[in-house]
C-alpha positions as CSV (number, residue, x, y, z in Angstrom):
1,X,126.4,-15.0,-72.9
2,X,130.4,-14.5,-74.2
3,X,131.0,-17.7,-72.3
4,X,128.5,-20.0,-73.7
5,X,129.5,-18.5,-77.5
6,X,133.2,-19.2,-76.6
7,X,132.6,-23.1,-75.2
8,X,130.7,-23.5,-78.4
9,X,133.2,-21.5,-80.8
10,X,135.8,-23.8,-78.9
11,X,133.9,-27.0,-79.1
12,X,133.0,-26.5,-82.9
13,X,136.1,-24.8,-84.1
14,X,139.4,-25.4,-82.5
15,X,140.4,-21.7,-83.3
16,X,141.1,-20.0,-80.3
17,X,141.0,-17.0,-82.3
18,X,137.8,-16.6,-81.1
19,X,138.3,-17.1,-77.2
20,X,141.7,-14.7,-77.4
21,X,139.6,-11.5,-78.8
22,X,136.5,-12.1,-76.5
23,X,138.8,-12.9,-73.3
């Protein structure tokens, strides 16, 4: 489920900051 809420966080927000804590 992280992985699909990342690709989506990516996809709508260009903010890695997401991807960097949940990685």
């Amino acid at each position: 489920m992280n992985r699909a809420v990342t690709c989506k966080n990516i996809e709508t927000r260009p903010l890695h900051a997401w991807t960097i804590p949940h990685n």
